[in-house]
C-alpha positions as YAML, in Angstrom:
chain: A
units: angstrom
residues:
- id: 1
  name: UNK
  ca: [-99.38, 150.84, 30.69]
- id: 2
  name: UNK
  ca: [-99.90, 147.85, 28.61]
- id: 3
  name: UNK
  ca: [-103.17, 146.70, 26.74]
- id: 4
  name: UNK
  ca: [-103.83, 142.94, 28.25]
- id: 5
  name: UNK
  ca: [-103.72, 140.41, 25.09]
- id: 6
  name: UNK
  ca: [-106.02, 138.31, 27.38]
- id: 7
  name: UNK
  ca: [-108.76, 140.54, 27.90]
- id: 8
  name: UNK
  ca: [-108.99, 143.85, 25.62]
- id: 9
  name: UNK
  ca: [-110.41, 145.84, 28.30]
- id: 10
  name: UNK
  ca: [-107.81, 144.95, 30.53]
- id: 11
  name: UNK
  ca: [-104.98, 146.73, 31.29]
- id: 12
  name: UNK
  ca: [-101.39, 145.92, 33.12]
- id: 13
  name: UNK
  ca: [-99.71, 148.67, 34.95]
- id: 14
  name: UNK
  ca: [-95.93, 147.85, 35.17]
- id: 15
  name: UNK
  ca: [-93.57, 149.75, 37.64]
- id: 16
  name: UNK
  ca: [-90.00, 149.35, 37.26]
- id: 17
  name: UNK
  ca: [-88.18, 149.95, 40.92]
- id: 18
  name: UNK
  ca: [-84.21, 151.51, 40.80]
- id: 19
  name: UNK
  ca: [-82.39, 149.57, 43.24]
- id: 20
  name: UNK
  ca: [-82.88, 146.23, 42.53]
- id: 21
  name: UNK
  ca: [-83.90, 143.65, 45.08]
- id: 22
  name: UNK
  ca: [-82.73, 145.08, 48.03]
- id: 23
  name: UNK
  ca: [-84.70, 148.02, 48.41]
- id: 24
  name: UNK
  ca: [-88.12, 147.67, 50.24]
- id: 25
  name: UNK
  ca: [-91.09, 147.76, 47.94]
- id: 26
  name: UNK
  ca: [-93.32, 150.97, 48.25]
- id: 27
  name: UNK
  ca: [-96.52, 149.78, 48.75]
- id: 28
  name: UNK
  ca: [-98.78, 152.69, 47.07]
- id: 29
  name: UNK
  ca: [-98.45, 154.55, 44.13]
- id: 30
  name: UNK
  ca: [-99.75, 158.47, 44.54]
- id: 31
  name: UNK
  ca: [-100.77, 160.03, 41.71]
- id: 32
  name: UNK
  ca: [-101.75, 163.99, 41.90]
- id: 33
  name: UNK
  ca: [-103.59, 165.61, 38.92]
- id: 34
  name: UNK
  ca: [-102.92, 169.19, 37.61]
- id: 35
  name: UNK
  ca: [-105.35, 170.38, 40.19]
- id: 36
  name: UNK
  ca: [-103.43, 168.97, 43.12]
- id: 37
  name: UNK
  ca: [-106.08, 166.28, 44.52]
- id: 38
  name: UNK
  ca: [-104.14, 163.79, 44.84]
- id: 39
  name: UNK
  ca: [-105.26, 159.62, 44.59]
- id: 40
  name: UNK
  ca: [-103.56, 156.90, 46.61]
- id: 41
  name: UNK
  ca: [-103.48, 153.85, 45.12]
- id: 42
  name: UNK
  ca: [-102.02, 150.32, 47.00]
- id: 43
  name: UNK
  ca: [-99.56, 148.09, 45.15]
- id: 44
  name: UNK
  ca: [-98.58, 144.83, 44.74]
- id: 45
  name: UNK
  ca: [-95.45, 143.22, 45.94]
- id: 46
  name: UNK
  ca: [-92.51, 143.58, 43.71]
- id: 47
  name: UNK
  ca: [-91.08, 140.61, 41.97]
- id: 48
  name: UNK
  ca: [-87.34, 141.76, 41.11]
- id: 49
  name: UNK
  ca: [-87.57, 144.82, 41.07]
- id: 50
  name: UNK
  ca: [-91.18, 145.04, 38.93]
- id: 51
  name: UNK
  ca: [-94.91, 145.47, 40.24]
- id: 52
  name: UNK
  ca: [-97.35, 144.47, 37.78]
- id: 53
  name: UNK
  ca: [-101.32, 144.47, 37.94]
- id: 54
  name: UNK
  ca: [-104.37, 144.80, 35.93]
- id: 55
  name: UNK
  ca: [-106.59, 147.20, 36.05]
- id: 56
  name: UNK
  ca: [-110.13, 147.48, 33.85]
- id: 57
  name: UNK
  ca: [-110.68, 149.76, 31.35]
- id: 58
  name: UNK
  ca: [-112.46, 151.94, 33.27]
- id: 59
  name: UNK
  ca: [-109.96, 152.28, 36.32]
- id: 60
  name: UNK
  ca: [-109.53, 155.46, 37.50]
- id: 61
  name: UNK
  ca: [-105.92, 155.13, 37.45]
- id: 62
  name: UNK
  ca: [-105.30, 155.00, 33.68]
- id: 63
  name: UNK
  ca: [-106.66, 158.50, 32.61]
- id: 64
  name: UNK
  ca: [-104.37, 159.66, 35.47]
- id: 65
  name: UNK
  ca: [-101.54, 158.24, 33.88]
- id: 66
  name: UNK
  ca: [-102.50, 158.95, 30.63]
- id: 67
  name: UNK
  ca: [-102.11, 162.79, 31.38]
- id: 68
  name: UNK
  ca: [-98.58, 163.83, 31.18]
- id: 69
  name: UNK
  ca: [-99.09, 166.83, 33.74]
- id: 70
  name: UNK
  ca: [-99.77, 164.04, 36.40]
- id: 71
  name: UNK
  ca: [-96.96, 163.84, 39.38]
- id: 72
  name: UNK
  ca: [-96.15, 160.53, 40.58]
- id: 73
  name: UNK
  ca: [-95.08, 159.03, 43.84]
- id: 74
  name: UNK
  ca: [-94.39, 155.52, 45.41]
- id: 75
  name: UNK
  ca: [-94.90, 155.85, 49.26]
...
């Protein structure tokens, strides 16, 4: 997670994929808090092996991945 230097409350979400461009791109990223509900979140397109997108401040997604006991998943 990235603070946007266009927009300071925007942020960009980078994923970096193992297995370069061959692989098929997972096209959600699950997150499950320490309380086991989980939130499904759809993705981008990867671009060599990276998704990117912004999200604003107040995205659900970033105190998720803010909180280290979070478990993540790309379905």
């Amino acid at each position: 997670v990235e603070v946007s230097q266009a927009e300071a409350d925007q942020f960009i979400i980078i994923l970096e994929l193992d297995g370069g461009d061959g692989s098929l791109s997972p096209a959600a990223l699950v997150l499950c808090d320490r309380d086991d509900r989980c939130h499904r979140f759809p993705l981008p397109g990867a671009h060599r092996g990276v998704i990117q997108f912004i999200v604003q401040a107040d995205d659900p997604i970033l105190p998720l991945l803010r909180d280290p006991g979070t478990e993540a998943l790309l379905r």
